[in-house]
C-alpha positions in Angstrom: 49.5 -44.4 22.8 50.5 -43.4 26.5 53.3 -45.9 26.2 54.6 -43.8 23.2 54.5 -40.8 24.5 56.1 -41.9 27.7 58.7 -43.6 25.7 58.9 -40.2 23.4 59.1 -38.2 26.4 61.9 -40.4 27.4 64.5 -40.2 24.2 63.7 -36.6 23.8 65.0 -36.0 26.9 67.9 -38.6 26.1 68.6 -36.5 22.8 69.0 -33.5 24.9 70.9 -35.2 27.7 73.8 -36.1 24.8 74.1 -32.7 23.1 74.2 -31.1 27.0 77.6 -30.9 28.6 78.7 -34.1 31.1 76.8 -33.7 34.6 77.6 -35.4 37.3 75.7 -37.4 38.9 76.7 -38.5 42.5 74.7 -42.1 43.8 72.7 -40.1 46.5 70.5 -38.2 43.4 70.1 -42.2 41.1 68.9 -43.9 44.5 66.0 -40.9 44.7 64.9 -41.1 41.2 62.1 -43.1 40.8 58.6 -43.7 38.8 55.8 -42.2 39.5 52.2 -41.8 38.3 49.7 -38.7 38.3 46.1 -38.4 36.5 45.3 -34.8 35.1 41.3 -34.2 34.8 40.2 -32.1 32.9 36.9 -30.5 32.4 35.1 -27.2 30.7 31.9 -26.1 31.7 31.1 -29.2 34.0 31.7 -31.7 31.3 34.5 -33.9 30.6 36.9 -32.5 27.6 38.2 -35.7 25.7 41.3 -35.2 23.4 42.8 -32.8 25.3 46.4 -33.0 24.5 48.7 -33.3 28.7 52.5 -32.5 28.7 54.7 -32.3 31.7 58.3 -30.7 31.0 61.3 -29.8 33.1 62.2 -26.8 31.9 63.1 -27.2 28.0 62.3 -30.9 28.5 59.4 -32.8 28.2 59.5 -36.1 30.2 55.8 -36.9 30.1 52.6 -36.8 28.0 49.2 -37.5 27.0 46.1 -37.2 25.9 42.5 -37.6 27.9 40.1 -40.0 27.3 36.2 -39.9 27.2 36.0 -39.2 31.0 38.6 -36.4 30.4 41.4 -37.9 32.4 44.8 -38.6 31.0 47.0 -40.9 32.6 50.7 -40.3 32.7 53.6 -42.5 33.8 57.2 -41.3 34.1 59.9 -44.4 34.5 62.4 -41.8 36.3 61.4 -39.0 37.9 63.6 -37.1 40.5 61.5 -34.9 42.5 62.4 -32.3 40.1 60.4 -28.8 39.4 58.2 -29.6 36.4 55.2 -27.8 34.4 52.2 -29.1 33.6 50.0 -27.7 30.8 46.8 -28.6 29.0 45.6 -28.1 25.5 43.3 -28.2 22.7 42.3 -26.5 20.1 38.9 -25.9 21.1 40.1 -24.4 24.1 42.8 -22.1 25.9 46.0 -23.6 27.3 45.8 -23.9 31.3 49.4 -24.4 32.9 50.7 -25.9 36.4 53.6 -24.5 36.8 56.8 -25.0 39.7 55.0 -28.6 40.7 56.6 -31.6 42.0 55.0 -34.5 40.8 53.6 -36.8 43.8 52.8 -40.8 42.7 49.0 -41.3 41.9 48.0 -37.5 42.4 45.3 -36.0 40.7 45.4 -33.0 38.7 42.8 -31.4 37.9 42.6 -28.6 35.0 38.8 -26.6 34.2 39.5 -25.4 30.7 37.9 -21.8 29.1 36.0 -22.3 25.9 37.7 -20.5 22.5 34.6 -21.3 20.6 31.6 -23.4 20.2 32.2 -27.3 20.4 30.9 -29.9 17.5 28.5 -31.1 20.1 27.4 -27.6 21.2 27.0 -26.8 17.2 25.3 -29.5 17.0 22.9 -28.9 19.8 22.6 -25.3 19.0 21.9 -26.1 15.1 19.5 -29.0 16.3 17.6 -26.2 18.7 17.9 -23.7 16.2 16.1 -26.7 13.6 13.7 -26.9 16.1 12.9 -23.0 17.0 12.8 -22.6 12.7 10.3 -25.6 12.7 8.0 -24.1 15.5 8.0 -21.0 13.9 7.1 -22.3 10.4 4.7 -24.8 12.4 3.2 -21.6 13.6 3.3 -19.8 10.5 1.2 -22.5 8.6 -0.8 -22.3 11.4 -1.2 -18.4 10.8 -1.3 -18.8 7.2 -4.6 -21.1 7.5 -6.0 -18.8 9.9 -5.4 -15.8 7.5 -6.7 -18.2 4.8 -10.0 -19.0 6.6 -10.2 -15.1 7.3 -9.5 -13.9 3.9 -11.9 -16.8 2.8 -14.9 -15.6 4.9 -13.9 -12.0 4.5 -13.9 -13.1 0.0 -17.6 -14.6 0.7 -18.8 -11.6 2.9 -17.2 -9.9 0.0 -19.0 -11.7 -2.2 -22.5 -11.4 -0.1 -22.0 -7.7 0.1 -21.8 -7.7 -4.0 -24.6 -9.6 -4.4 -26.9 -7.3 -2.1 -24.9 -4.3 -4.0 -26.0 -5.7 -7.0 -30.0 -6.4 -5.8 -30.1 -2.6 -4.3 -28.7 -1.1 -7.8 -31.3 -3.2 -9.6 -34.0 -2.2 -7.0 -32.5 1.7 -7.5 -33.1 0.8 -11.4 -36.5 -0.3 -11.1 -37.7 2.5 -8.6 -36.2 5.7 -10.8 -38.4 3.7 -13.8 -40.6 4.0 -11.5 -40.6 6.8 -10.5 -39.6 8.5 -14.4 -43.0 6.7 -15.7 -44.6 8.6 -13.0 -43.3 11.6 -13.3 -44.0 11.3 -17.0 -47.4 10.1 -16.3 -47.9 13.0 -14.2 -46.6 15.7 -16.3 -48.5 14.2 -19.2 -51.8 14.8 -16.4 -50.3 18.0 -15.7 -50.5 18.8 -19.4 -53.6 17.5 -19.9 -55.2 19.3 -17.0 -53.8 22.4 -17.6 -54.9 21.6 -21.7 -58.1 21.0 -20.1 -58.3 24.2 -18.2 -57.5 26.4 -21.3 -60.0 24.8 -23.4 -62.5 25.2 -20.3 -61.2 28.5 -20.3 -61.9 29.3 -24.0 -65.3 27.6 -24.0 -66.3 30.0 -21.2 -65.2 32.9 -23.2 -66.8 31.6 -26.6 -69.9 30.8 -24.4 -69.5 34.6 -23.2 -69.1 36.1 -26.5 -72.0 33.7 -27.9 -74.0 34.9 -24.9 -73.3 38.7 -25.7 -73.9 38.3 -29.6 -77.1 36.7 -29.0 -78.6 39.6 -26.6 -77.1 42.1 -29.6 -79.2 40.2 -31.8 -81.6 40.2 -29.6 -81.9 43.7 -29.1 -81.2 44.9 -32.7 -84.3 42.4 -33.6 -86.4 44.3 -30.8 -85.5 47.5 -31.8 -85.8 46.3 -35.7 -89.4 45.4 -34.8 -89.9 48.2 -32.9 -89.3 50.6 -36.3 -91.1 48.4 -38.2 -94.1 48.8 -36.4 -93.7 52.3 -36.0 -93.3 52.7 -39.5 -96.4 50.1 -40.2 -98.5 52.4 -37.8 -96.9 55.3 -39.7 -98.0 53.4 -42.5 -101.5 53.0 -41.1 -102.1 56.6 -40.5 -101.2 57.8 -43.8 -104.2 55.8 -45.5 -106.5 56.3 -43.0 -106.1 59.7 -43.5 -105.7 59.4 -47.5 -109.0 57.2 -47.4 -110.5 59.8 -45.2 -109.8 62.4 -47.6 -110.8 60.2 -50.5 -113.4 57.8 -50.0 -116.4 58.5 -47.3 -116.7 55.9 -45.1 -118.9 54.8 -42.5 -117.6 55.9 -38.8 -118.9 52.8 -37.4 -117.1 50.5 -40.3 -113.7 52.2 -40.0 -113.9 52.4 -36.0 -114.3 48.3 -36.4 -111.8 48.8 -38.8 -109.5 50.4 -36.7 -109.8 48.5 -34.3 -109.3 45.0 -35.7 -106.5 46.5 -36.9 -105.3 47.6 -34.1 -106.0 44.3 -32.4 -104.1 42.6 -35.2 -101.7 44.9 -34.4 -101.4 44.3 -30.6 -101.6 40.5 -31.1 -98.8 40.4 -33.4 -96.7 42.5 -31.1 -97.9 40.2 -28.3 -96.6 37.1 -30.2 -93.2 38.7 -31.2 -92.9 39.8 -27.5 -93.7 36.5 -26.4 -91.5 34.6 -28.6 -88.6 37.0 -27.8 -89.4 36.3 -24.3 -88.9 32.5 -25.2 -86.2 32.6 -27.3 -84.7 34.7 -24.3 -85.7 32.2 -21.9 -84.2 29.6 -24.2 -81.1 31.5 -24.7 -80.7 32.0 -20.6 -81.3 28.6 -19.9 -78.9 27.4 -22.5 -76.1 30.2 -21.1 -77.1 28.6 -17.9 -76.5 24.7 -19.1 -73.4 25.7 -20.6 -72.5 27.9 -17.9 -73.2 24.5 -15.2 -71.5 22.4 -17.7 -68.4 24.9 -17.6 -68.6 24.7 -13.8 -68.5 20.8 -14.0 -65.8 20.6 -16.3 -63.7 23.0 -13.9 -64.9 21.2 -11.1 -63.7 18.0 -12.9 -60.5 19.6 -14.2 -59.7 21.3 -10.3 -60.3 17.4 -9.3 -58.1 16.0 -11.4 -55.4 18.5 -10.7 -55.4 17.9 -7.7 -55.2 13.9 -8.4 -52.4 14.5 -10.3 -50.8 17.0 -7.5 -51.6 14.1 -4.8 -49.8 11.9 -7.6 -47.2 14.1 -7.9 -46.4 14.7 -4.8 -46.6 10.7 -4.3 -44.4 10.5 -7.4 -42.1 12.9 -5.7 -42.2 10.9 -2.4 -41.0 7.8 -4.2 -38.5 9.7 -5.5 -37.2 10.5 -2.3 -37.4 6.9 -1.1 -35.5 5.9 -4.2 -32.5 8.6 -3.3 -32.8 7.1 0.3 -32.8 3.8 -1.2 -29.6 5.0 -3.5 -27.9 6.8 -0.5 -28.0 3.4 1.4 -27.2 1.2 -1.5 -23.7 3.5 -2.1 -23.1 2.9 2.1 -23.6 -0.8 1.3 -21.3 -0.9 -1.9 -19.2 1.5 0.6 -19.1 -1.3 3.4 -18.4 -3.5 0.6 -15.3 -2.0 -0.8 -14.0 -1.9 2.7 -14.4 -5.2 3.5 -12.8 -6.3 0.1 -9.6 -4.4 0.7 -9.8 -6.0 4.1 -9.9 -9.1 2.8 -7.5 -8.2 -0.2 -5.1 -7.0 3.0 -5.7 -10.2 4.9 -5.0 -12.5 1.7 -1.5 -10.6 1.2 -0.9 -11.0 5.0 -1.4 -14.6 4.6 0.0 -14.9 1.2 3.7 -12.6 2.9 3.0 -15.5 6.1 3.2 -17.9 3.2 5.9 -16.9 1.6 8.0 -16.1 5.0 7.0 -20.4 5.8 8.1 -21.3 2.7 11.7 -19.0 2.4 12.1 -20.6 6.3 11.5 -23.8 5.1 14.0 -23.5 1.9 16.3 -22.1 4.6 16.4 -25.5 6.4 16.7 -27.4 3.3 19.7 -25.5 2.1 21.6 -25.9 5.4 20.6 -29.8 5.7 22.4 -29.6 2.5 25.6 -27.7 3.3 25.8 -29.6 6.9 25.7 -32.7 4.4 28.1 -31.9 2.5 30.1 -30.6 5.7 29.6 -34.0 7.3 31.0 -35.6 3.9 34.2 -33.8 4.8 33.7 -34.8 8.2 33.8 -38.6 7.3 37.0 -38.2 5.0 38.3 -36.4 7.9 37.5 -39.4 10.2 38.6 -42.1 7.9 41.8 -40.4 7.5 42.3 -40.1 11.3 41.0 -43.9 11.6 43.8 -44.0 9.0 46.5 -42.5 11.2 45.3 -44.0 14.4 46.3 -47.2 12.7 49.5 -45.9 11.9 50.4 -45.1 15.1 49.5 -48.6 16.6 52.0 -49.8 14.5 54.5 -47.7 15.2 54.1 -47.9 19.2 54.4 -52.0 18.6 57.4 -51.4 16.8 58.6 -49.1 19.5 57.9 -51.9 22.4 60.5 -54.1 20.2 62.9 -51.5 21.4 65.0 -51.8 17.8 65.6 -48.5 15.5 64.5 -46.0 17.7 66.2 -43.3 16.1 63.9 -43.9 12.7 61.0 -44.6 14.4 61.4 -41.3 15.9 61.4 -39.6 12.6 58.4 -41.7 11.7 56.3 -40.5 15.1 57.6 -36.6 14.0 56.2 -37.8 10.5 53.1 -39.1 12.1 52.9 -36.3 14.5 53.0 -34.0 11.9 49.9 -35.8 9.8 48.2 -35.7 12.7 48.6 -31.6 13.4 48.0 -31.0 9.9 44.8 -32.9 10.0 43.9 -31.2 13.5 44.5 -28.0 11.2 41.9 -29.2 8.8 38.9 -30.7 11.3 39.2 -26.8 12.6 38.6 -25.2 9.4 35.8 -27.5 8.8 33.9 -26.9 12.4 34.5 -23.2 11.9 32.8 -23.8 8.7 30.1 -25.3 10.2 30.2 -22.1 12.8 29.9 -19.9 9.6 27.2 -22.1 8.3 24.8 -21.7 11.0 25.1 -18.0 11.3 24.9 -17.8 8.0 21.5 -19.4 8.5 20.1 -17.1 11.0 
């Protein structure tokens, strides 16, 4: 290849020498022309740059070229050289051009060029992609990571969930069974209530029917007293009115009617004695029976004030309960409160891990679908290399046919042919790496 180049080099400048006007050439200037040598390194960012693409010219005229190899040096021979002004430049298309310019070219120097990076390199795509691969992995490693810790959380925060339910669910049954509880009481207690106060009114209307008995027995009483007491008056009346009628009628002894008189009298006395005395009794019978059912009464309130106040105690117990049970509600709605709370945290902590899931699993599609499009990049790539493999061949044909020295003239056209393939395919392996360029942004 450097042979060609040189030897391109050489009937370029031929081809211009025979279309330019005759110059002469004294012997003094042929004696100093001679060949000569020179190395041009070049490097970008500390590392060697390989393909770079080396021409020398003379003015208009190229009369050296080549291209660097994997330690970045091209070597360049030039048959004639005579000591002439030439410029040296450097390119690739990876790169800007770097020029030498007004140099005279010294046998076996060393040029050394440091080129300024147009773009990113294959290699530093490559690294960049294979970092950013690696960064994407981490992150998804640490996602999954996230996602089972969110998992675990949202687990335990489901079962506390769950725990919280079940207690909700024992404190609303407990809640149940204390207000039936607590209802049955109350019922109970107003059905005591009832009947105490039912007992009161019928202690209450016993009292006053004992009363009014009491009060229509003394007003029996009395009228029978005072009955008796007309009827004797009228018996003695009575009495009088024939012992003065017998008086007046039939004589009688004193003696007989005194004994008379006073057995009456005596009969009199006794029987008023005996109706006294049984009134007294039946008096006595009817005080003592006031009295029972005057104790009795007492009893009965005493009994009925008891159990109203049992029933108050119970009441009041009943109403106690009650209270408990609110207490027992008010903490059962904190708990079912709690509850909720800690299932929207764990609803919140299950969508956090489900979004962390989700962001993995996008990620991960991501990497997929650029190992895919870098796939079917490197597809191109490899017709691109077995085309240049193509041309390389090509060209080691042609610079053996050159070294025969016969039809130079065609086998010029065919390098400009080849030259020309080659450009064209440069033209294409730089749409494809800024495809790959695109590619990984696009990835980002």
């Amino acid at each position: 290849m450097k042979k060609y180049l040189i030897l391109v080099g050489v009937l370029l400048a031929g081809q211009i020498s025979l279309h330019a006007k005759p110059t002469r050439i004294d012997a003094t200037e042929t004696r100093q022309r001679e060949a000569v040598t020179v190395s041009i390194a070049v490097t970008a960012n500390g590392a060697a740059v390989k393909g770079a693409f080396v021409k020398i010219t003379t003015g208009t005229v190229t009369i050296g070229a080549g291209m660097t190899d994997d330690k970045g040096v091209a070597t360049i021979s030039i048959a004639t050289y005579g000591k002439q002004i030439t410029n040296i430049t450097v390119t690739h298309a990876l790169y800007r051009d770097e020029k030498m310019i007004d140099q005279v070219l010294e046998n076996g120097r060393a040029y050394t060029f440091t080129l300024k990076s147009k773009g990113d390199t294959a290699t530093e795509v490559t690294s960049e992609s294979q970092e950013k691969v690696k960064e994407i992995e981490e992150k998804t490693q640490r996602s999954e990571e996230k996602t089972a810790e969110l998992e675990k959380q949202a687990a335990e925060s489901a079962k506390e969930k769950d725990e919280a339910i079940k207690r909700q669910e024992e404190l609303r049954k407990q809640r149940e069974e204390e207000e039936r509880i607590a209802k049955e009481k109350q019922t109970q207690a107003d059905q005591q209530m009832t009947e105490a106060q039912k007992n009161m009114s019928e202690a209450e209307r016993q009292k006053q029917e004992a009363e009014r008995q009491r009060l229509a027995k003394e007003q029996q009483i009395n009228a029978d007293a005072k009955r008796r007491e007309e009827e004797a008056a009228r018996r003695e009346q009575e009495a009088a009115e024939r012992a003065k009628n017998l008086e007046n009628s039939i004589p009688t002894d004193a003696k007989a009617q005194e004994e008379q008189a006073r057995k009456a009298a005596e009969e009199k006395q006794k029987e008023q004695a005996n109706e006294a005395k049984e009134a007294e009794r039946k008096a006595k019978e009817a005080e003592e029976k006031a009295k029972a059912e005057k104790d009795a009464q007492k009893d009965k309130e005493e009994a009925a004030k008891a159990k109203a106040e049992e029933e108050k105690d119970q009441k009041k117990e009943a109403e106690k309960q009650t209270k408990a049970e609110e207490e027992a509600k008010k903490e059962a709605e904190k708990q079912q409160k709690e509850a909720e709370e800690k299932a929207k945290e764990a609803e919140k902590l299950q969508k956090e891990a489900e979004k962390a899931k989700e962001e993995a699993a996008k990620e991960a599609e991501a990497i997929k679908a650029l190992d895919e499009k870098l796939k079917k990049l490197d597809e191109e790539q490899k017709a691109i290399d077995d085309e240049r493999k193509a041309l390389n061949q090509e060209q080691k044909k042609l610079d053996d046919k050159v070294k025969k020295g016969k039809k130079l003239e065609k086998l010029k056209e065919e390098q400009a042919k080849l030259d020309e393939k080659n450009r064209k395919l440069d033209e294409k392996q730089q749409k494809l790496d800024e495809k790959r360029k695109k590619t990984i942004k696009k990835s980002n």
